[in-house]
N, C-alpha and C positions, 0 to 999 in steps of 0.2 A: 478257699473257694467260696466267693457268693454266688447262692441260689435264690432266685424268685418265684411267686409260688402268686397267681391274682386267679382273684372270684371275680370277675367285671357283671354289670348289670342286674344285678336280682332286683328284679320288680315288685314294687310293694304298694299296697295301696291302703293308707293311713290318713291319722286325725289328728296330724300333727299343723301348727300355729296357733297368732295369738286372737285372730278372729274369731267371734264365735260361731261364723258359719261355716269355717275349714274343720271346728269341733264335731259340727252333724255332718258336713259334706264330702270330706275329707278330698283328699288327693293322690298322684301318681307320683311317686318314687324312683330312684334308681340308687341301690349303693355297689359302690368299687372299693374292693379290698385289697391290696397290694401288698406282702409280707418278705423277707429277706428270714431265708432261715439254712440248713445245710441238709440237703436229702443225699448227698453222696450213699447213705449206707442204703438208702432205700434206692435208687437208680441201679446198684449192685444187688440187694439181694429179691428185689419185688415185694416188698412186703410193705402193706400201707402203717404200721405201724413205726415205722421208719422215719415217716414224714407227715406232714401237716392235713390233716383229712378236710376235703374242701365241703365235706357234710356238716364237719362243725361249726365252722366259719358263718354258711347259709342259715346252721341254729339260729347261732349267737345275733343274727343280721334280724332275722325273722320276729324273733322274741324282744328284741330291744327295742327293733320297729314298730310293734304292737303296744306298747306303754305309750300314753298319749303325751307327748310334750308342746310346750308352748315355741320352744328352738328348736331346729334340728342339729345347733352346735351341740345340745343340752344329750339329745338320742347320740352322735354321733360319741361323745365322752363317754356312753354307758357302753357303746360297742366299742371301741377301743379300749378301754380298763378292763373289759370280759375276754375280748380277745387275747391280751399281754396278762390276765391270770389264769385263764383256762387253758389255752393251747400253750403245747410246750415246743420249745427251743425256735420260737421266734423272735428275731435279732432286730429287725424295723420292722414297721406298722405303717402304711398308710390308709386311712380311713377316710371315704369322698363321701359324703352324701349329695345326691342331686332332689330337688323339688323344680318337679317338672311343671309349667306353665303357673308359678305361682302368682296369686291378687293382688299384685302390688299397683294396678291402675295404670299400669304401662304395656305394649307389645313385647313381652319379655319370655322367652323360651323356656329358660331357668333360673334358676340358681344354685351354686352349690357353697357346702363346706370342705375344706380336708382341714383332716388331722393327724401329724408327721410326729413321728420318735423312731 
């Protein structure tokens, strides 16, 4: 049986790009987490150690997001390799980053990355 398990939207607001005015000015964020793992035992017995605690997830999002990077493909690889060694019995990983209304000199909403295993 595959179970799905998503953190969508945590808001972050970071000093990520390669301008140096996104380094003082920083920006608004969104990451979406999407995971394939098996809570069967935790759906039976209630118990959060069963299954994938979405407190750690938001950790691992928070803290990655606070290291200044020049990419956010660069942030998104350090949450995905923290994700798939820390938490255990996750099967697939998807990892979105969005940057929200980024300077790129165009009317452009966002942008984003994923990254799938």
């Amino acid at each position: 049986m595959k179970h799905t398990i998503e953190v969508n939207g945590i808001k972050i607001y970071a000093f990520h790009g390669c301008l140096p005015e996104e380094e003082k000015i920083g920006g608004n964020y969104k990451v979406d987490i999407s995971l394939q793992t098996n809570f069967t035992e935790a759906s039976q017995t209630d118990e959060l150690i069963k299954t994938v605690d979405y407190v750690d997830i938001n950790k691992i999002v928070c803290e990655e997001m606070a290291i200044r990077s020049k990419l956010i493909e660069h942030v998104g690889q350090r949450i995905f390799t923290r994700i798939k060694k820390e938490v255990k019995n996750v099967d697939f990983l998807i990892v979105k980053i969005i940057k929200i209304s980024p300077p790129i000199n165009g009317d452009v909403e966002n942008v984003a990355i994923i990254i799938e295993e």
